[in-house]
KEMIRO-836255 format. One record per residue (C-alpha): residue number from 0; residue in one letter; x, y, z. Coordinates in nm, 3 decimals, m for minus. Example, Ala and Ser with C-alpha at 12.3 -4.5 7.8 and 13.67 -1.06 7.14 Angstrom:
! KEMIRO-836255
(0, "A", (1.230, m0.450, 0.780))
(1, "S", (1.367, m0.106, 0.714))
//
This chain:
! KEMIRO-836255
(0, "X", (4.911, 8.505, 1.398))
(1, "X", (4.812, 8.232, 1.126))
(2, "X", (5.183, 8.244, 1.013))
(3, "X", (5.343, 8.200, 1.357))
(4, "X", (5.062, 7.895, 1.443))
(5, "X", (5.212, 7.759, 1.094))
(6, "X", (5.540, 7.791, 1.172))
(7, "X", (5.619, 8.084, 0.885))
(8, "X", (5.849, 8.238, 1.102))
(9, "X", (6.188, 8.265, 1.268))
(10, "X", (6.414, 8.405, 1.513))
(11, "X", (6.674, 8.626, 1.437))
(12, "X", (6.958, 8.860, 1.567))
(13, "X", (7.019, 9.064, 1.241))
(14, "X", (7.037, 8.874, 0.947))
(15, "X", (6.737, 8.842, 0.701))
(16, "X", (6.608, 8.477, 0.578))
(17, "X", (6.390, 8.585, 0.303))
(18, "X", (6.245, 8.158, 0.128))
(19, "X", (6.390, 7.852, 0.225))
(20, "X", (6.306, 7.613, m0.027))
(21, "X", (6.392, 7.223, m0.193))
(22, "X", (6.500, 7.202, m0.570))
(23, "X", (6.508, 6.894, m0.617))
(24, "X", (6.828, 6.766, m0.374))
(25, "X", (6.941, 7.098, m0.311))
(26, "X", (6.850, 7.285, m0.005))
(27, "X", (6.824, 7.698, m0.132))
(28, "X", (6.832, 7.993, 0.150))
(29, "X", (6.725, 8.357, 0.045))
(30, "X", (6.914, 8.535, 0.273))
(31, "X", (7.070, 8.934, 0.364))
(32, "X", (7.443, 8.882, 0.324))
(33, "X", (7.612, 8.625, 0.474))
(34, "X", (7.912, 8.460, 0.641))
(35, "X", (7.800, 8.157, 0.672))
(36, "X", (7.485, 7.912, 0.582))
(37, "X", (7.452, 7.612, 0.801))
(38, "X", (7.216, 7.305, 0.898))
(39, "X", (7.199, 7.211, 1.250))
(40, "X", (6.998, 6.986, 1.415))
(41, "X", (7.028, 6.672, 1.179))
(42, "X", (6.978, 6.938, 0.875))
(43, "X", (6.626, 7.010, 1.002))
(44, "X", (6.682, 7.388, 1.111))
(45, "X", (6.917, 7.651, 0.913))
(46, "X", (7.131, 7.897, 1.071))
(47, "X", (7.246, 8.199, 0.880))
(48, "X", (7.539, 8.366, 1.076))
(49, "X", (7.669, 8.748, 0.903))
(50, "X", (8.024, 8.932, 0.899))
(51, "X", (7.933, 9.058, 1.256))
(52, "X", (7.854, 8.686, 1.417))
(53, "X", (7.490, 8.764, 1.455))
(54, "X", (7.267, 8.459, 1.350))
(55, "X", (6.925, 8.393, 1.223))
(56, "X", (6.734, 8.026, 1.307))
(57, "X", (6.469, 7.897, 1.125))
(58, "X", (6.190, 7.625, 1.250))
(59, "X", (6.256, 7.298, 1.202))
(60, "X", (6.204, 7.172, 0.879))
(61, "X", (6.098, 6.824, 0.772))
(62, "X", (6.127, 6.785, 0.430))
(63, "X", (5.813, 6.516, 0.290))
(64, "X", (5.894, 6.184, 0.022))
(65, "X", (5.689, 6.198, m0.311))
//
C-alpha cells in the first residue's frame, strides 16, 4: 500500500518496467524486452510497448532542478 500511495507503481499489459531512473541528461528504463521505449505526456510518463503491441505506463514523472 505505501508504494501505490507513493506512486511506486504502474500499469501494465505484459511488459515488465523494472527502474526508471535520471543519469545525468539521460532518461534510463529497465525494462522485459522491448519494441519500443517512448515518453508521452510532455516526457512526464514512459510507455514501453513489446513485439506483441502490449504496453506498460508508468506514473507521471517530474523530474526536480539541483
Amino acid at each position: 500500500m505505501q508504494a501505490l500511495e507513493a506512486g511506486h507503481d504502474y500499469s501494465t499489459q505484459g511488459p515488465v518496467i523494472e527502474a526508471i531512473r535520471f543519469d545525468g541528461d539521460d532518461l534510463v528504463v529497465d525494462c522485459s524486452p522491448a519494441f519500443g521505449v517512448y515518453l508521452q505526456g510532455k516526457g512526464s510518463r514512459v510507455v514501453v510497448v513489446d513485439d506483441q503491441g502490449r504496453s506498460a505506463w508508468s506514473n507521471p514523472m517530474w523530474r526536480t532542478q539541483d
